[in-house]
SEMARDO-477466 format. One record per residue (C-alpha): x, y, z. Coordinates in steps of 0.001 Angstrom, whole numbers, padded with zeros to 6 digits, always signed. Layout:
<sites>
XYZ
...
</sites>
This chain:
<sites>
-006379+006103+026641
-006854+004976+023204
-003999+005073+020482
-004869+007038+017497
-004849+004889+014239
-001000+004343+012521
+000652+004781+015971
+001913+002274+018339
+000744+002400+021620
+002342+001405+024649
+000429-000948+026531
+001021-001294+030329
-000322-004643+031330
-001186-004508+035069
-001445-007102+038213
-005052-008205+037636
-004520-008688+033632
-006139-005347+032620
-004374-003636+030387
-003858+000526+029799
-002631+002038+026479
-001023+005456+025871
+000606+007390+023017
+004270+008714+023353
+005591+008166+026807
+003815+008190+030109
+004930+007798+033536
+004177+006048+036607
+002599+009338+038197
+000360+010082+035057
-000919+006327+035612
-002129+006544+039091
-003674+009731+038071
-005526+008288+035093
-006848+004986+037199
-008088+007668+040514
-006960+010789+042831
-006831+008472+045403
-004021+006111+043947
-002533+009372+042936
-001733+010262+046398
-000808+006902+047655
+001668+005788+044758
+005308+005690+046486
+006906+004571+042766
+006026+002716+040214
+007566-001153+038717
+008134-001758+035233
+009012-005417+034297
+010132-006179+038045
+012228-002809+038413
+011325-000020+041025
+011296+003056+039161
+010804+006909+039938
+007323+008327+039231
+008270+010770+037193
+010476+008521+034843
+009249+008172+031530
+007940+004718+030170
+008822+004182+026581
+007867+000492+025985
+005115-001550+027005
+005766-003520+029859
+004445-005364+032615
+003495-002505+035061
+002450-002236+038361
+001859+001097+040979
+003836+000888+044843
+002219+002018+048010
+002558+001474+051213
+000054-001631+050956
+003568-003149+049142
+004990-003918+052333
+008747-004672+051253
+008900-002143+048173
+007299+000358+050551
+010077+000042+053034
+013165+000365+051084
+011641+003640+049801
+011005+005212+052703
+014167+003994+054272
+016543+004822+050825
+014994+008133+051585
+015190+008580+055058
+019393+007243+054606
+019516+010917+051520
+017747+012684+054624
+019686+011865+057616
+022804+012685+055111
+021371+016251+054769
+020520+016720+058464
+024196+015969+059130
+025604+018510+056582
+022995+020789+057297
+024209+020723+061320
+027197+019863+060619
+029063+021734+057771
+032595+019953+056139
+031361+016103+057358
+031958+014372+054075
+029452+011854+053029
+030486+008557+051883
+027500+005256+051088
+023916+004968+053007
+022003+002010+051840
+019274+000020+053752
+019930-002909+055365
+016876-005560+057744
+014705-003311+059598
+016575+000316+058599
+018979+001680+057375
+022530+003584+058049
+024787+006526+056680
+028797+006053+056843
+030638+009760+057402
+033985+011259+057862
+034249+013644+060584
+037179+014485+062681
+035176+015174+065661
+033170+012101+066778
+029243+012447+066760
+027645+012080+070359
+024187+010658+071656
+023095+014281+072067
+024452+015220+068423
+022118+011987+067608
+018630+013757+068903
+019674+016555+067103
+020269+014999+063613
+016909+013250+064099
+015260+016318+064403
+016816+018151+061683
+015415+015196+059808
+012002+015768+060934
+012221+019604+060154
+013471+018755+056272
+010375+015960+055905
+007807+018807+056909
+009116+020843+054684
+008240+018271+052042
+011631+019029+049712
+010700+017818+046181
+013228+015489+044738
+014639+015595+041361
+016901+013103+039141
+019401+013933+036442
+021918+011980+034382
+025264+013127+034395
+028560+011690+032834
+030799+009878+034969
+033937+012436+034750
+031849+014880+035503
+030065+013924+038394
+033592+013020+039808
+035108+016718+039165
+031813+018261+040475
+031821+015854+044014
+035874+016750+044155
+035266+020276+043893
+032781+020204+046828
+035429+018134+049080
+033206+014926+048472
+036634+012901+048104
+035091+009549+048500
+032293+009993+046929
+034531+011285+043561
+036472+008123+044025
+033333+005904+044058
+032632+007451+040766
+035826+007354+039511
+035959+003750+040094
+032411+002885+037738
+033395+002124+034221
+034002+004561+031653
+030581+005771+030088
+028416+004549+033093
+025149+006386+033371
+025375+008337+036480
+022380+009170+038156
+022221+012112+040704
+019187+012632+042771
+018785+015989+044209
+016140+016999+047867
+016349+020583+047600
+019655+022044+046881
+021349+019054+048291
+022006+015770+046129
+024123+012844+046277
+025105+009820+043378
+022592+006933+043576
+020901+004469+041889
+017505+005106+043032
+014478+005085+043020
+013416+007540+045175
+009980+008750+046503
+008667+012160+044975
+009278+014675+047995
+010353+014255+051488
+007195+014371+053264
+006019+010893+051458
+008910+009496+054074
+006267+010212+056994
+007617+009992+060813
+008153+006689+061126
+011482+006876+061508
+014121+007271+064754
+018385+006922+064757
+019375+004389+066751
+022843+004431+067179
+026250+005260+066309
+029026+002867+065317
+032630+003092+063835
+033621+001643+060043
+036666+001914+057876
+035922+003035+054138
+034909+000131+051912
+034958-002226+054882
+038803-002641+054792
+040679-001532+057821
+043794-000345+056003
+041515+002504+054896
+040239+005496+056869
+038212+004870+059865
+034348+006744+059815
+031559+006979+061891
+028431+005540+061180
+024864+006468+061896
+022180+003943+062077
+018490+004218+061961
+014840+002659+061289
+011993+003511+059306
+008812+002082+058738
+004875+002958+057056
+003787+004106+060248
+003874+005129+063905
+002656+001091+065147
+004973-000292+063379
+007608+001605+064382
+006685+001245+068197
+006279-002442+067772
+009857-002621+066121
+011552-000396+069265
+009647-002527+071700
+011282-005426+069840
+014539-003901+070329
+014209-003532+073774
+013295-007064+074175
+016297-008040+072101
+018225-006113+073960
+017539-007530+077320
+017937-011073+075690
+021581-010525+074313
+023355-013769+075035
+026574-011791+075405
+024666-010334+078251
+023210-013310+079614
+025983-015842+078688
+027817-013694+081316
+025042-013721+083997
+024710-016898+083834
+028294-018164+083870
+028084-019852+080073
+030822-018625+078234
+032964-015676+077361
+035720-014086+074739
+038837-012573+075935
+041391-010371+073506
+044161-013240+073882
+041779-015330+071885
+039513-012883+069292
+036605-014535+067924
+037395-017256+070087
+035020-018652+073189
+036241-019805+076078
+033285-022341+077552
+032355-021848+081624
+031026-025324+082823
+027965-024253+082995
+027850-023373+079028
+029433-026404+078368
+027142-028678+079666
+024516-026586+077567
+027103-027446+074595
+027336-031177+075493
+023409-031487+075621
+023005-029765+072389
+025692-031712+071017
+024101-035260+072221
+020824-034370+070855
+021691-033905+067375
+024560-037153+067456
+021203-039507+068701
+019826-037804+066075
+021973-038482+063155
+022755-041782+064578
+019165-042450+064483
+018838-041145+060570
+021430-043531+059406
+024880-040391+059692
+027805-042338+060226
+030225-040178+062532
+034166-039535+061734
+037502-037474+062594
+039520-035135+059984
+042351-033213+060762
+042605-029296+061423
+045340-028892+059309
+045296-030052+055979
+048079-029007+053081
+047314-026292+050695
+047306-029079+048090
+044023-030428+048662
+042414-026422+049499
+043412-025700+045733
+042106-029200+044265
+038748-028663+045800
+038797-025062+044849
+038160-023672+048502
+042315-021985+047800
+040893-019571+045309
+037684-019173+046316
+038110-018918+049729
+041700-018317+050515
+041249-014612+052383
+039630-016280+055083
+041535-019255+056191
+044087-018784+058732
+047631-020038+057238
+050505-021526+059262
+053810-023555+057435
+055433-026817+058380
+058353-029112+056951
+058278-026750+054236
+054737-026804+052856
+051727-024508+053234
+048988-025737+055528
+045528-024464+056559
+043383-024472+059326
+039525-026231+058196
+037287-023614+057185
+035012-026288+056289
+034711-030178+056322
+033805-031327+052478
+037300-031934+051059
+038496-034195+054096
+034854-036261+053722
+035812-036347+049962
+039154-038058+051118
+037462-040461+053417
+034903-041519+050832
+037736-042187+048502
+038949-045187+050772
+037871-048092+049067
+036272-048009+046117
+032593-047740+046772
+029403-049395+045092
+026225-047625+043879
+024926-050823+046601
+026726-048802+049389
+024821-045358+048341
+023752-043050+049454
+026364-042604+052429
+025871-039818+055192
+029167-039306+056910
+028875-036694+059791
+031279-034433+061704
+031046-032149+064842
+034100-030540+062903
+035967-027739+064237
+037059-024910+061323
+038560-021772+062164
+037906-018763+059023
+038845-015867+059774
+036117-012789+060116
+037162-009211+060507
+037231-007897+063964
+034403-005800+063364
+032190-008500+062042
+032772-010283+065704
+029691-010887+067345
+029269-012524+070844
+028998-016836+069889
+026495-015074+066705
+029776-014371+064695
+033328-016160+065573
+036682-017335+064021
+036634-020605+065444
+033555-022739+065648
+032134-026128+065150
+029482-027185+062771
+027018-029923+062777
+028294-030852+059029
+027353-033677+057236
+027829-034574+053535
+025333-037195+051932
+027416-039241+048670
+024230-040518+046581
+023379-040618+042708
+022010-038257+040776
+018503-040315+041230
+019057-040275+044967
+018648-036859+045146
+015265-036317+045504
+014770-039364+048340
+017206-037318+050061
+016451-034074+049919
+013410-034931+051148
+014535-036770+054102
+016819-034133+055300
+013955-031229+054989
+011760-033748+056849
+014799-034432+059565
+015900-030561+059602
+011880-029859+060398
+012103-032506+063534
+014973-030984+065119
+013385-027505+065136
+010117-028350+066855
+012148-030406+069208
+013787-027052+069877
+010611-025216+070288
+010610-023583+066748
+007570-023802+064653
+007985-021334+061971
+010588-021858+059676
+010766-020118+055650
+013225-021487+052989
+015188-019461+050365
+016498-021039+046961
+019753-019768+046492
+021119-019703+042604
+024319-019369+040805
+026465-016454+042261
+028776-014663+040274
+032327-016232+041213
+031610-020281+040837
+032946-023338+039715
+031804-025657+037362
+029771-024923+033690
+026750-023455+032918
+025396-026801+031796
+026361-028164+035483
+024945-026005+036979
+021637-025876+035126
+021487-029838+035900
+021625-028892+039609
+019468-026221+039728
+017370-028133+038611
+017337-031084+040190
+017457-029300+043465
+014654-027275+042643
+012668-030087+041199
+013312-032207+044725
+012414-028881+047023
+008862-028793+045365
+008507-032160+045826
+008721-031615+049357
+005284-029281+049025
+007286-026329+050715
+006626-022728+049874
+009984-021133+049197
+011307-018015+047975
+014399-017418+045235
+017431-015918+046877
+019311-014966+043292
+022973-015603+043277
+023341-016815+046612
+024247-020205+046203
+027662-021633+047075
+030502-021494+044407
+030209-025443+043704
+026199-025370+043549
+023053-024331+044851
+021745-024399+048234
+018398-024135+049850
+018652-022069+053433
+016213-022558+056213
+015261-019575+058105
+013739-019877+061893
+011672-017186+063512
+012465-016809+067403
+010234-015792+070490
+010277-012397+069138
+009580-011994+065919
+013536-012309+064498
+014548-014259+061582
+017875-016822+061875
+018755-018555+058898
+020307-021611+060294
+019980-024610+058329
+021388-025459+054564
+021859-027748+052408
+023621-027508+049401
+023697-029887+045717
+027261-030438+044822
+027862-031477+041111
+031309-029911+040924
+033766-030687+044217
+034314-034463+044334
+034960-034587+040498
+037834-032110+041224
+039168-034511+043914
+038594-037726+041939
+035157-039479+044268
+033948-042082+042195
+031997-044923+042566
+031168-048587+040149
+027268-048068+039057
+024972-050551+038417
+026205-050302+034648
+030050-051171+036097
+031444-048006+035068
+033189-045823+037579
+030751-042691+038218
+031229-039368+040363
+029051-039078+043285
+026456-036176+043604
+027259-034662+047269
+024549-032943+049588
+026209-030297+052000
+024017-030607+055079
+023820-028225+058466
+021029-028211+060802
+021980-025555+063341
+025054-024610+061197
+027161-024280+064006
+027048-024963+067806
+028547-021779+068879
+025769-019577+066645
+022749-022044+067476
+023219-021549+071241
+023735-017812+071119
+020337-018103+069350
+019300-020604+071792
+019955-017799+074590
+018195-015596+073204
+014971-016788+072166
+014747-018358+075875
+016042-015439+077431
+017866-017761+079711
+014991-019358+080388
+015917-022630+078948
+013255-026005+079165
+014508-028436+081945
+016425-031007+079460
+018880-027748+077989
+019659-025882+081444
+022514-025945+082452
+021608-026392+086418
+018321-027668+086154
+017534-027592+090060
+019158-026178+093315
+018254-027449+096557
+018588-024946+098786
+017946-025159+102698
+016303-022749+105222
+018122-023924+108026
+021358-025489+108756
+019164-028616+110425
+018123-029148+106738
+021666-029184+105528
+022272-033128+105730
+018581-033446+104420
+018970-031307+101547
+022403-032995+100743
+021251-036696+100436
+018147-035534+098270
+020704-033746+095971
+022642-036626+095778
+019927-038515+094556
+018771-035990+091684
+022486-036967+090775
+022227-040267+090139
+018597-040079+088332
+020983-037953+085803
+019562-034319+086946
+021967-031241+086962
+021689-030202+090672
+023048-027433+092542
+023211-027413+096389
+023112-024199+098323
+023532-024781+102236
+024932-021296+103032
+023874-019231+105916
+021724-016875+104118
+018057-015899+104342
+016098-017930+102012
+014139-015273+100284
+018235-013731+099329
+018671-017284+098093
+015324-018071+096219
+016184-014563+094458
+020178-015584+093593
+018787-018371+091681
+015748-016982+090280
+018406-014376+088769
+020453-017098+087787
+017251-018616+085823
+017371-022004+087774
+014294-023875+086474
+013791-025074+089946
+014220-024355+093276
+013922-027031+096010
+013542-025673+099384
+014181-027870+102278
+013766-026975+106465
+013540-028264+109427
+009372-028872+108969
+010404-030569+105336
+013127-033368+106966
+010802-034172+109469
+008065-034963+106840
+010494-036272+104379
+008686-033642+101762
+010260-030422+099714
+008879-026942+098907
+009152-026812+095418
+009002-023173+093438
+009122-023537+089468
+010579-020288+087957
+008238-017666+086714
+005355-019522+089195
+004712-017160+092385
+002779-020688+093378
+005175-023367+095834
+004293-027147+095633
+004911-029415+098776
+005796-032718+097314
+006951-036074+098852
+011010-037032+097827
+009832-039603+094990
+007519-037348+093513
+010608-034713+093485
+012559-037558+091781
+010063-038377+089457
+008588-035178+088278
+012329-033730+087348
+013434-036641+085361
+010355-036971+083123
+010462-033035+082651
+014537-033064+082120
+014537-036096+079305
+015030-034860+075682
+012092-035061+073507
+013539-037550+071460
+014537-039935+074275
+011129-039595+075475
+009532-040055+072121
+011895-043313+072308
+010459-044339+075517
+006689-043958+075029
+007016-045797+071894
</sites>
């Protein structure tokens, strides 16, 4: 459209650098109309200057403009699931009359609803919300948005019993905008956007399962019940995401930790795990790996305390920051805390002796144990725990060394993961958050200078807005498992602020005293987390130099038994983790024990086998059984059981 002489148009500038003009406002929906039918249909929303907005909102300045459709993979799926979270809402006070609705929003892969209900929902109440949902999306209810003021919108929810939703409004600010978007009759507060009608949601979508919460996520406060479910852009990907599920679902270390014999978590000790020996010899291997590692990269290792005075938690800034997750405890009079985290007791060491620019940069590494403490209902199996130990390092360097060793550490981080059997791994730039230390010039210099080394590196990477830590930004590295699922894992973090609170310094080349810049480092962030991931992405099913019991010898006949022991014994001493099973059971019980107990292998031994001096050899997950001579036993296992970076050491 053309603007008429004397008026100003607005000019929508699209994607492709095409430009539209129109008189007076226009909205997203007349757009896709003017460029085809077909776009017409498809648009979910449109985005003006970066910001989703309804179809049907007016556009009153030019802009940078673009149309959403399901083609916009991750715009296109918090639309449908925003939606689907309004619909499941309605489904529930449609079945379910006097259920008070509280907040929905959409979360990885879904999306969930929190209510309060005395009665408790059921699996069979479940199926029926779900299709109550489908009836209300075939009946494609149109949706509609209107401003109201805040008072307002609080008396109208209180009138209709919505109590928490009148004191989420009550609690905005005084003159906020507040936007109510009504399906139908029904309507709830929220910020939107949302698609035009509920049929553009599709059937895509299933519940999944129900779940307590307390309201606002504090358990003082009044406990609800929460519904969770997916949604996706079509039938496929739905199906693929349920068969993920079920995969996950059979991998779940909690499950398998106990299967196994690795590890488990008792009441007497919440968020606490208790390591089997089995799990701990996983632990130790894990544990060796990465100290070689380190050692290797130039980390020198050391030993700080657990509990460290309050003094030193407010000095660093952790006390204010931090302070509602440390666990407390008081002695001779003074408050003490358990580590949450390592930095201020490396700070401490570094201050020993006063150091030279010569003596930069310095990598001091700690296996530290820290103990923070995570509400019960954030515990997850070894995924989310109170006490834990990291694989923490802090690198003191200059401000020029930053770039040398940011660089070093991606290139280190990326060694690890392949060593681990993980080939795709993203990064995310996290920036200032909200609640920080240190100025805005500060932190500019270390945003950029982070930023700046990261590209140097040639990595893609994506921004991650106010993530960062509250002392400086961090990039996070983020490893895709077996599956398909994301783990962010690795960090490391530019420190400008921390050891100028706790008085670091060092003599430059100039002779004055300077503060040190300090990386924050973590590979597998911590050992507990990395070997629930570990688990998982194996299913058990570990590679010969992480299991736990890497072979069993395991006899047919009691004639074998002295046969069977002596090659055991000598498994032993090459440094393999062997089991020996001479019970009087039939083999084909015992071959599936240990198959069950995901054994790598299994080393059968009769009467036919000490004669020859030879063992039947079955690899797990191979129907196919070797016949192989002692030595070649002996040989085979401890090539296949040495860590990739001892081997790497001994082929060199």
């Amino acid at each position: 459209m053309t603007a008429a002489a004397g008026n100003a148009p607005i000019i929508l500038t699209l994607p492709d650098g095409s430009s539209r003009e129109y008189l007076g406002t226009v909205t997203a929906a007349e757009v896709a109309a003017d460029i085809g039918p077909g776009l017409a249909k498809a648009a979910l929303a449109g985005e003006v200057d970066g910001a989703l907005v309804d179809l049907d909102l007016p556009i009153t300045e030019s802009c940078q403009f673009r149309l959403i459709t399901t083609r916009d993979e991750n715009e296109a799926l918090e639309l449908i699931r925003h939606d689907a979270a309004h619909i499941l809402a309605m489904a529930v006070q449609e079945l379910f009359p006097g259920t008070q609705v509280t907040i929905g929003p959409v979360i990885d892969d879904g999306f969930y609803y929190d209510f309060a209900r005395e009665e408790p929902f059921s699996l069979e109440d479940l199926d029926k919300i779900e299709q109550k949902m489908k009836e209300i999306v075939k009946r494609d209810v149109p949706t509609r948005r209107e401003v109201w003021d805040r008072d307002e919108a609080a008396d109208h929810f209180l009138e209709m019993g919505e109590t928490y939703k009148a004191e989420l409004i009550r609690d905005l600010p005084a003159g906020e905008e507040i936007r109510v978007y009504h399906h139908g009759d029904w309507h709830d507060l929220c910020r939107g956007p949302h698609l035009m009608s509920s049929g553009k949601i599709g059937s895509a979508f299933k519940l999944t399962k129900l779940a307590g919460a307390y309201w606002r996520g504090d358990a003082k406060n009044a406990q609800l019940q929460r519904i969770y479910g997916t949604a996706w852009r079509d039938k496929k990907e739905l199906k693929a995401y349920l068969t993920r599920i079920e995969e996950a679902e059979k991998r779940d270390h909690r499950k398998l930790g106990k299967e196994m014999d690795l590890f488990h978590i008792q009441e007497e000790a919440v968020g606490m795990v208790f390591w089997h020996p089995k799990g701990w010899s996983l632990y130790q291997e894990v544990e060796q790996y990465i100290r070689r590692a380190q050692r290797e990269r130039g980390y020198q290792e050391v030993r700080t305390p657990q509990l460290i005075d309050r003094k030193l938690w407010e000095a660093s800034g952790h006390w204010d920051k931090f302070r509602e997750n440390m666990f407390t405890s008081n002695a001779d009079e003074k408050d003490l805390a358990l580590k949450p985290m390592n930095c201020p007791a490396h700070i401490e060491i570094f201050k020993q002796g006063l150091k030279s620019y010569r003596e930069l940069p310095l990598r001091m590494a700690e296996f530290g144990c820290c103990h923070r403490y995570e509400p019960s209902g954030a515990l997850h199996g070894l995924m989310r725990v109170r006490g834990f130990t990291q694989d923490d390092a802090h690198i003191f360097c200059t401000e020029e060394q930053i770039l040398s060793e940011t660089k070093e550490f991606v290139d280190f981080l990326f060694s690890v993961y392949r060593d681990f059997g993980f080939e795709e791994v993203r990064v995310k730039f996290s920036d200032r958050p909200d609640v920080r230390a240190g100025s805005d010039d500060i932190w500019d210099r270390a945003e950029d200078s982070l930023r700046g080394a990261l590209e140097q590196t040639g990595l893609e990477f994506e921004m991650n807005p106010g993530e960062g830590a509250f002392y400086g930004p961090k990039l996070e590295f983020v490893l895709r498992d077996a599956i398909g699922r994301d783990w962010q894992c690795g960090t490391l973090q530019l420190d400008f602020v921390v050891p100028g609170r706790l008085g670091a310094e060092y003599v430059g080349e100039d002779n004055d005293r300077h503060t040190p810049v300090m990386l924050h480092r973590a590979i597998f962030g911590s050992f507990e987390r990395w070997i629930g991931i570990l688990i998982e992405n194996f299913a058990g099913r570990f590679p010969l130099w992480l299991a736990p019991t890497q072979a069993v010898v395991t006899t047919i006949v009691s004639d074998a038994d002295e046969y069977a022991t002596a090659l055991a014994e000598k498994l032993k001493a090459r440094g393999i983790r062997v089991g020996l099973d001479t019970r009087n059971e039939k083999i084909n019980y015992k071959v599936r024990e240990h198959s069950h107990a995901k054994i790598p292998f299994i080393l059968v031994a009769g009467r036919r086998e000490a004669d020859e001096g030879t063992i039947a050899v079955r690899r797990l997950g191979s129907k196919e059984q070797q016949v192989l001579t002692i030595d070649e036993v002996v040989d085979m296992l401890t090539a296949e059981a040495t860590a990739p970076d001892v081997a790497r050491q001994q082929s060199a």
